[in-house]
C-alpha positions, 0 to 999 in steps of 0.5 A: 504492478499488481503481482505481490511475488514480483513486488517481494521481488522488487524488495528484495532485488533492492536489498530489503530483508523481509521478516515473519513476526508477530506484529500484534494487531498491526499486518505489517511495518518496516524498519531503516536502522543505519541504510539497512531495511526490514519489512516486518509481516504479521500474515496472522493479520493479513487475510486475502490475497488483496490484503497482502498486495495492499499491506506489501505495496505500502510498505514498499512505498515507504522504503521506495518513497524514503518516507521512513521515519522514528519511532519518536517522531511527531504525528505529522511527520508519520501522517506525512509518511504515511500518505507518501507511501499510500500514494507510492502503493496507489500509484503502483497497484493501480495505475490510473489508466486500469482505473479508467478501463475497469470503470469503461468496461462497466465496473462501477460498485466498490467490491467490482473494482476492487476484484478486477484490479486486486486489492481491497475495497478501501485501497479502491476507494482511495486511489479514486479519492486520490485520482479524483479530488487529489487526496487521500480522504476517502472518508469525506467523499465516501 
């Protein structure tokens, strides 16, 4: 799902509030008070389309994951809550078939497969990591 107004859609549709805030150097964040889900979005943060597809499926991979957590939490909770979203965000933005074809029809560069399936550089780069070794550690293997 690489469309970003039918992910918002998808949000909404499931009862989450969506919010314009200055969020600081920070692009996004959601919040769970009481059942109840907001995204936060700071689009002064939020430079290209890619990046609001990318920010957007994350934070919706929290709320669909269920992989919110305090504010106060251990930071391996949050690591754990931040790598269930990404692969929630991966595995909705680029499913590994559109990988696969994009690579087959000669897309081999970062920035080329980054611009056909829609997203950033990074977000490609750990979705091959994740399709590839199992993990999100781009940077041991790139």
């Amino acid at each position: 799902m690489r469309d970003v107004q039918a992910l918002y859609d998808k949000l909404t549709d499931s009862g989450v509030k969506l919010y314009l805030w200055d969020l600081g150097d920070a692009s996004a964040t959601t919040i769970a008070i009481d059942g109840a889900y907001g995204i936060f979005m700071d689009f002064d943060n939020i430079e290209t389309a890619a990046d609001e597809l990318c920010v957007v499926a994350h934070e919706a991979g929290h709320f669909f994951s269920g992989a919110t957590h305090r504010v106060d939490s251990p930071l391996d909770v949050v690591g754990r809550h931040e790598c269930k979203a990404n692969k929630w965000a991966i595995a909705h933005c680029i499913p590994v078939d559109d990988l696969d074809d994009a690579v087959a029809d000669g897309c081999t560069e970062w920035w080329q497969l980054a611009e056909r399936l829609g997203v950033t550089e990074s977000f490609v780069k750990k979705a091959v990591c994740l399709y590839t070794y199992g993990n999100l550690a781009d940077e041991l293997y790139f």
